[in-house]
Residue, then its C-alpha position, 0 to 999 in steps of 0.5 A: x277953873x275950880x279946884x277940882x279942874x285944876x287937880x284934873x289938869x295936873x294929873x293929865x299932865x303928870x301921866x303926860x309927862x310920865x308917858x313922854x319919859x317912858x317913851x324916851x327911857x326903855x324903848x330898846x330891849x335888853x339883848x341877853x334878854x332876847x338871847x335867854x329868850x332864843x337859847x331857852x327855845x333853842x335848848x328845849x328843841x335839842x333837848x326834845x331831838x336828844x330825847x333827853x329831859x330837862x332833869x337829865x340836862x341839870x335843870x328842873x324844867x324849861x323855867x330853871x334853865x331859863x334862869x340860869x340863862x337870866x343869872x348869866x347875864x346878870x352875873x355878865x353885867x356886874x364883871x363887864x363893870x369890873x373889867x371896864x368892857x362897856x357893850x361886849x356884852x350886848x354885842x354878843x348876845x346880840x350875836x348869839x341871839x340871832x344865831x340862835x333863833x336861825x340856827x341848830x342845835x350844833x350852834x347852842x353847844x358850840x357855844x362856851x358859856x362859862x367865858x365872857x367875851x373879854x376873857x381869853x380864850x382858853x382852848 
């Protein structure tokens, strides 16, 4: 095998490997991705119902409340750490997600997104 050949085998090889690890390493999907996702829909639904805007309801468009949703759980992560609550926040918006996609605009305002799940109730 020439020089070449051998290049091509090592590059055929890499991109291989590459692929096998990508397959290993990202096949789930982040939860409160998925949950930004169905509370961005959800929202811009009720908004429409409400006849409201999404300048009336604090956002400069459907992307801003988006945004905000994503920065949320970002912001999740790093306290989930702090607290030392591995996977609570997953599991709810996990939770949330789904009851999003299936539910009312009475699901999304009952809920309370300023406490995380490892926090206390505070009514």
């Amino acid at each position: 095998m020439g020089r070449s050949g051998r290049a091509r085998t090592r590059r055929w090889f890499a991109c291989g490997l590459l692929g096998v690890l990508a397959l290993g390493c990202g096949s789930s999907e982040d939860p409160c991705l998925s949950m930004c996702a169905a509370a961005t829909d959800r929202y811009a639904a009720c908004l429409e119902e409400w006849g409201v805007s999404w300048t009336d309801a604090g956002y400069d468009d459907r992307a801003g409340f988006r945004a905000s949703c994503d920065t949320w759980a970002w912001q999740g992560r790093m306290l989930e750490d702090d607290a030392g609550a591995e996977g609570a926040l997953d599991a709810v918006c996990a939770e949330r997600g789904a009851a999003l996609r299936e539910g009312t605009c009475d699901d999304f305002t009952a809920i309370d997104w300023s406490r995380y799940p490892w926090e206390p109730a505070t009514r």
